[in-house]
Steps between C-alpha positions, in 0.01 A plus 500: 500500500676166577255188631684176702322203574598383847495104596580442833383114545775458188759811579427590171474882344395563157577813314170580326649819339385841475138529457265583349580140343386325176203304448680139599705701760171600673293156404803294677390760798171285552679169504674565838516206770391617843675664799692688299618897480506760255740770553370855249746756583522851266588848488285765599497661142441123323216492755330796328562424140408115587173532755249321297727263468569414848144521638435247212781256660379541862150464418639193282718291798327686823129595383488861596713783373624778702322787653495801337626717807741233539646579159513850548745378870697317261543743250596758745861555585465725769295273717637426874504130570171384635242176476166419396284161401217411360342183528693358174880677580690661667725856399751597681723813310835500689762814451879317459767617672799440312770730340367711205644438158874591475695160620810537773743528195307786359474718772791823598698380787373570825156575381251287667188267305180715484220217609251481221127501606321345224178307570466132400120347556375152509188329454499131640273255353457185622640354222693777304683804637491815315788738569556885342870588542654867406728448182841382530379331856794313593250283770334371189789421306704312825239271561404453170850356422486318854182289366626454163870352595480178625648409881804324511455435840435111650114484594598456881756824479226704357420847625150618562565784236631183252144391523238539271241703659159336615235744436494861353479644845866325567632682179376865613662411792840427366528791258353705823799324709727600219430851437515582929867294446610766253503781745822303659722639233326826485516501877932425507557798259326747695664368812823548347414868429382538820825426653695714217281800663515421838893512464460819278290665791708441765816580387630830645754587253282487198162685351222267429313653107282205456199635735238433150570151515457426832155676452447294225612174643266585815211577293562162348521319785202674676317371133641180578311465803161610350526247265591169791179619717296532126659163443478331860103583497443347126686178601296492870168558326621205283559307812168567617312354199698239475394406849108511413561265202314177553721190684575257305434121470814311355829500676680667214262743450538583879873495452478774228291730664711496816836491239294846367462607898883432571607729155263775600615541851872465307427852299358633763785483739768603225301796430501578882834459449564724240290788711749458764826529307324780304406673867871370643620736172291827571595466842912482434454829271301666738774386756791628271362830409478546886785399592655730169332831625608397902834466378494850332336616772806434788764566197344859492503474905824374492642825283325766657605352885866521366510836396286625800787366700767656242312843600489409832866414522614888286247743715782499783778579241271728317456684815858505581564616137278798543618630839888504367301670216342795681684875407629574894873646538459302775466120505700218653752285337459769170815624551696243672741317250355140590151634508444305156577186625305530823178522323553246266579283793221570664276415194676192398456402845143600513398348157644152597340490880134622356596206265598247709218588719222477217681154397431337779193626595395308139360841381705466202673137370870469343369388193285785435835647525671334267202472260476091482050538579442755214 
């Protein structure tokens, strides 16, 4: 478990370590100057071994410890992304979105990121802010290296996200911000799949294999999507309390809360945003299977009209075939020297007007003829 001490009236962060600390570690805890912000952020597993521990600290810094059902939410890493409150904090368990664990580099060429679904919760006191991350969380570790380096930036070119944040609400919100911004990279992969597909589907001259992963990737997706609506109700519920929280009397207390308002509304409409490039996705492979099968459909409509024409175009010479073919003494042209030639006139000539005529009635196209569609 690591513990920060956040200073924003000095832009100051202090690396407290991992806890549980020593005894001077956890008696320089009590000598803290106000409107400050503790950040406790841990591992689902250290959360189990290490429970007595951190009820001890929250009762310590925000004088009640954690519920026991919300425990068992934390604890969980199945849970879908929801909200709840008391009247001491807040929880809010939020599923991430970002690739799984094998990096870019690491993966087979043309193989796409699986999105990893892991729950990470939060409980926001007012002056700490507890978060359980899944292990290896690479949301923890960016912005724990983003409060620990110091900007370089001038004070007047500072970003918002340069900032220190102002309350533990505003750093939920961030790592909240963060984890929606990871889909980005998930979400270029996939598109680039997509597209791979889509040309693999509707080429004529070529026999698409690959029919489990596009299951797969559309079961993702459609998982995807379950998990913005789970996530788009958790952040509006959050919305909704934060709107019932008493106004405030100072001016830079009124400036926080509507700072808190302006992030909120900020996840909210990336996740929304998400959703739709998530729904854009399942819509393009639904398109492109379509399109695949409608292709197949007037290729196979394509062959069979060309060789009903074929037929079309030999019944006359078959018939003319058969007649010379009949066992009469008697027939005409049998017997005549040029008799030969006469009928093979006639079915040349035949052949090529039934031809022309079926050419440009569009019943059959020249390059069905010379094979250029198949």
């Amino acid at each position: 478990m690591r513990l920060l001490l956040i200073q924003p009236s000095t832009k100051l962060v202090q690396d407290l370590g991992t806890w549980p600390a020593d005894t001077a570690s956890a008696a320089a805890l009590r000598r803290h100057p106000p409107r400050q912000l503790y950040w406790l952020s841990c591992e689902r597993t250290e959360l189990e071994r290490q429970l007595p521990a951190v009820q001890s600290l929250l009762q310590q810094l925000c004088g009640t410890p954690l519920l026991d059902l919300h425990i068992s939410d934390l604890l969980n890493a199945q849970i879908p992304s929801t909200f709840d409150y008391t009247s001491d904090y807040d929880v809010m368990l939020f599923r991430r979105l970002e690739g799984a664990a094998p990096r870019p580099h690491q993966r087979p060429p043309h193989q796409p990121a699986e999105p990893g679904h892991r729950p990470v919760g939060f409980a926001v006191f007012d002056p700490l802010l507890f978060s359980v991350h899944p292990a290896d969380c690479p949301v923890r570790a960016q912005h724990l290296q983003r409060l620990l380096t110091p900007s370089t930036a001038p004070e007047k070119r500072s970003t918002a996200n340069s900032r220190l944040p102002a309350s533990s609400a505003d750093l939920m919100l961030r790592q909240l911000d963060l984890m929606v911004d990871g889909f980005l990279s998930l979400r270029r992969d996939m598109a680039r799949q997509m597209e791979q597909w889509q040309m693999a589907l509707l080429n004529p001259n070529s026999r698409f294999h690959d029919w489990s992963k596009v299951l797969q990737a559309q079961l993702g997706l459609h998982q995807l999507n379950e998990i913005c609506e789970d996530q788009r109700a958790a952040v509006q519920d959050w919305i909704d309390a934060l709107e019932s929280w008493p106004e405030e009397n100072e001016t830079a207390e009124r400036r926080a809360r509507e700072l808190l308002r302006v992030r909120s509304r900020d996840v909210l409409e990336h996740i929304e945003r998400v959703s739709h490039h998530v729904h854009r996705m399942e819509q393009s492979a639904e398109a492109a299977l379509q399109m695949h099968f409608s292709a197949q459909s007037n290729r196979a409509n394509d062959i069979m009209r060309t060789l009903t024409t074929l037929t079309a175009i030999f019944l006359p010479l078959n018939l003319i075939a058969a007649v010379f073919g009949m066992n009469f003494d008697v027939l005409p042209l049998v017997h005549a020297e040029d008799g030969f030639w006469w009928a093979m006139g006639a079915m040349a000539l035949i052949g090529a007007a039934l031809l022309v005529f079926f050419l440009r009635r569009r019943y059959i196209e020249r390059d069905s003829l010379l094979g250029e569609n198949t």
